[in-house]
N, C-alpha and C positions, 0 to 999 in steps of 0.2 A: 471608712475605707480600710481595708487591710492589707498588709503588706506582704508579700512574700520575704522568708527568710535571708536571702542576700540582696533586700532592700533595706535591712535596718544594722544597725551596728549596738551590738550588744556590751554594755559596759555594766562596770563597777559605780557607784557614787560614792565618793566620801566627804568628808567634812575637815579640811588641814585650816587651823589657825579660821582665818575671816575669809578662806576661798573654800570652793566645790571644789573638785578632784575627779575627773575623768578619766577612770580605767580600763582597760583595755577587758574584756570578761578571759579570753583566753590565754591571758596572763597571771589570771588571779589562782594562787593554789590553795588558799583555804583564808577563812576570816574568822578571827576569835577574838572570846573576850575575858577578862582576868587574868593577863597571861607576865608572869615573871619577867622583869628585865636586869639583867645582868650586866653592870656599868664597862668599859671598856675602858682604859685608860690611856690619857695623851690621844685623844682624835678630838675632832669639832665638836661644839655641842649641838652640832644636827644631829651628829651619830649619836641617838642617844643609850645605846648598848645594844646588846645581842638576846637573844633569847634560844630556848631549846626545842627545838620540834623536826620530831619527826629522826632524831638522831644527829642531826644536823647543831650546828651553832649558828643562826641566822641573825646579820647582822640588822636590825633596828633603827629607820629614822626618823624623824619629826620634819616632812615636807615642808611643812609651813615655815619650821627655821632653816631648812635651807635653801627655800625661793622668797625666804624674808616676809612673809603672810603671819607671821605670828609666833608665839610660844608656846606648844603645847606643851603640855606639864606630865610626869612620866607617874603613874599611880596604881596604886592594886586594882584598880579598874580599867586595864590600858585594856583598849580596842586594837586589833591589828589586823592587817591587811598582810598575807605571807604572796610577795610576787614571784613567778619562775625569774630569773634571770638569763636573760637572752644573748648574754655576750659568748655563752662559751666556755667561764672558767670552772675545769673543775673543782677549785676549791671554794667556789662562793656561786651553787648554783640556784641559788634563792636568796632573796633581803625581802626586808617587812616597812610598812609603812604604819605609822601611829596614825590615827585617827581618832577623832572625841566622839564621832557617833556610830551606830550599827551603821554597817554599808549598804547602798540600797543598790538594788539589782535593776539596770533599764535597759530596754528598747529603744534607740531615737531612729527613728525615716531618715536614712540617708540623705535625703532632701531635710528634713528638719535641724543638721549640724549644720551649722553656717560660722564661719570664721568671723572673728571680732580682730577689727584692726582698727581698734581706739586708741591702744596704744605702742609708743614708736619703736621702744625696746621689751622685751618680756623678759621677766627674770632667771635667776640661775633655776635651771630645770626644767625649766616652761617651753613645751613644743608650741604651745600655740593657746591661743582664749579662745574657746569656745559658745554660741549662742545656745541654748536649751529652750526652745521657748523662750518666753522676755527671761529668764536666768541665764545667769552666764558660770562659766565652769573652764577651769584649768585644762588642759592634756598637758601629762607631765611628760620629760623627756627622759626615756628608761633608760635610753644607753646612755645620758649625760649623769645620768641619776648613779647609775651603777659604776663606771667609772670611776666617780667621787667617792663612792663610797669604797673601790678597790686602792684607790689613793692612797686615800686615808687611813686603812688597813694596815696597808705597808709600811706608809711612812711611822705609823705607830709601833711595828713589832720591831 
């Protein structure tokens, strides 16, 4: 069966720590790999620095450490994910998310997303767990996401 195009919701895959990562597609401003990270000083060790693209200083995090899913480790082979930032600031209209593998591009049937409510609380970040078929996947929470990461900016400079 096929779907028509505002029957499906077009995302990002990635791979954060021991979770999937469901990203929104028309958030996503470009995905690369080998890319310089440039340490930040005095913020959490989510933030795990910044990097340069596009003229910008785009701030850098490791999902996994800060919805507590794991340790990504930061390496001449980082993977990244550069998202728009939807809050509005013009000083920080973009941040990146670490990832360990290429991001895989999907299609799910809006009927194929189904909410998983296995568990009572979701972690910092987590809009919600999502079903993928029997896999299950994060939706991260962007404005809770960006925020933190605006926090923590400030309270460092």
């Amino acid at each position: 069966m096929s779907y028509a195009s505002n029957d499906e919701v077009r995302g990002v895959l990635i791979q954060a720590g021991a979770e999937r990562v469901l990203l929104p597609n028309a958030t996503v401003a470009e995905m690369m790999s080998r890319v310089s990270v440039e340490p930040i000083p005095d913020v959490p060790e989510w933030l795990v620095g910044q990097i340069a693209w596009h003229g910008w200083n785009v701030p850098l995090l490791s999902y996994a450490r800060f919805s507590g899913h794991g340790q990504e480790q930061v390496s001449g082979n980082n993977k990244v994910v550069v998202l728009k930032a939807l809050g509005g600031n013009a000083d920080m209209p973009y941040f990146a998310l670490l990832t360990q593998s290429f991001p895989q591009l999907i299609a799910v049937p809006r009927d194929g997303l189904l909410a998983d409510a296995s568990e009572e609380s979701l972690p910092q970040g987590v809009h919600m767990r999502v079903l993928l078929g029997e896999q299950s996947a994060l939706l991260p929470d962007l404005d809770a996401i960006e925020a933190a990461v605006i926090a923590a900016l400030s309270a460092a400079a």
